[in-house]
C-alpha positions in Angstrom: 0.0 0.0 0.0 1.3 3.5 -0.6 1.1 5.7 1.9 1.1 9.5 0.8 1.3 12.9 3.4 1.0 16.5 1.6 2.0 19.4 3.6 0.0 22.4 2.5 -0.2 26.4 3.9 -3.6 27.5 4.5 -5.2 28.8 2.2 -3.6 26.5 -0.3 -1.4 28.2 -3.0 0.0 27.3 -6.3 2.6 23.8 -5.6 0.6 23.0 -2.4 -2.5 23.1 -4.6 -0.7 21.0 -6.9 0.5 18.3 -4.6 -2.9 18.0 -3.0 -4.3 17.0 -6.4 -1.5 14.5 -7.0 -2.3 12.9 -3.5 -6.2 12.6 -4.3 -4.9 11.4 -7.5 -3.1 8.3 -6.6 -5.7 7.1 -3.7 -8.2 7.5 -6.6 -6.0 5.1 -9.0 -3.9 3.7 -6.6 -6.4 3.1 -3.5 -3.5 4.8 -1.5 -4.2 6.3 1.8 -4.2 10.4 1.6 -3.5 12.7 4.4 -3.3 16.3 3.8 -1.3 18.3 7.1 -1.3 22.0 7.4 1.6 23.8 8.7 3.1 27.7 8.4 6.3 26.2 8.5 8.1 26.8 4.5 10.4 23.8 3.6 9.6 23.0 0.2 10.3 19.3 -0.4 11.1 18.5 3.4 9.3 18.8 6.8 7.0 21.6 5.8 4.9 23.2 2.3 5.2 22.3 0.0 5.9 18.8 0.0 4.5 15.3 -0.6 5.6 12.4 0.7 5.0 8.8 -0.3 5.8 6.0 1.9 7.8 8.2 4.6 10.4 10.1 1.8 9.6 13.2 0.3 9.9 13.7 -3.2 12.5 16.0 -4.4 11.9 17.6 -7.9 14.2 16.7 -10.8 13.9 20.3 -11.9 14.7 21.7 -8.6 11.2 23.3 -8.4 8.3 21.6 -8.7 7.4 17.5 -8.4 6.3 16.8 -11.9 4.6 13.6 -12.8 7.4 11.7 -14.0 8.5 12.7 -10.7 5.5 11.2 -8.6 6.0 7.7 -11.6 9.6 7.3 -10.5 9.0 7.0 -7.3 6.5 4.5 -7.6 7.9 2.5 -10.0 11.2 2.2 -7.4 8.2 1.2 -4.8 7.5 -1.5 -7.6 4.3 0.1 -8.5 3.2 0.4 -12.3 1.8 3.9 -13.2 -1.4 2.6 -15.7 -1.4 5.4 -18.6 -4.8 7.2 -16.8 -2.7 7.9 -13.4 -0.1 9.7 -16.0 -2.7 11.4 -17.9 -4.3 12.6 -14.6 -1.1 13.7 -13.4 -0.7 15.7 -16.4 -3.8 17.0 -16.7 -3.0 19.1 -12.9 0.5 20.4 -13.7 -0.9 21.5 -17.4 -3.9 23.7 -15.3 -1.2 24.8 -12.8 1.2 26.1 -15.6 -1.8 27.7 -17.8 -2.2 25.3 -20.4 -5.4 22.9 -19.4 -8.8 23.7 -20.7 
C-alpha cells in the first residue's frame, strides 16, 4: 500500500494546490491512503509546504522546483508500482492547469 502525506499552507497556494491534487490522484488510481497536514512552516520538499511524501520520503523535484509527474511515476515505479497510462494522464492533466495550459 502507498502511503502518501502533503503538507499544504492555508489557504492552499499554487505547488501546495498541486500536490494535493496529486495525493487525491493516486488514492483515486492507486487506492493509497491520503492525508493532507497543514503547517506555516516553509520547507519546500522537506518537513513543511510544500511537500509530498510517499511512503515516509519526500519527493525531491528533478527540476529543482516543482514535483512533476514523472516525478510522482519514479517513485512509484522504485516502490515497484506500475503507473497505468490514466494515473499519467491525470497527473498531467493538474500540472498543465497549474502552468496555464489545461482547458
Amino acid at each position: 500500500m502507498i502511503d502518501v502525506r502533503v503538507i499544504s499552507q492555508q489557504p492552499p497556494g499554487g505547488r501546495c494546490s498541486l500536490y494535493t491534487s496529486y495525493g487525491q490522484i493516486l488514492a483515486q488510481h492507486l487506492g493509497s491512503s491520503f492525508r493532507l497536514d497543514i503547517s506555516a512552516v516553509r520547507d519546500a520538499h522537506g518537513h513543511g509546504f510544500p511537500s509530498i511524501w510517499i511512503n515516509g520520503s519526500p519527493l525531491r523535484p528533478s527540476d529543482g522546483v516543482i514535483v512533476m509527474p514523472e516525478d510522482v511515476v519514479a517513485v512509484l515505479i522504485a516502490h515497484g508500482i506500475t503507473a497505468s497510462n490514466d494515473l499519467g494522464l491525470a497527473l498531467d492533466a493538474e500540472i498543465n492547469k497549474m502552468l496555464g495550459e489545461g482547458d
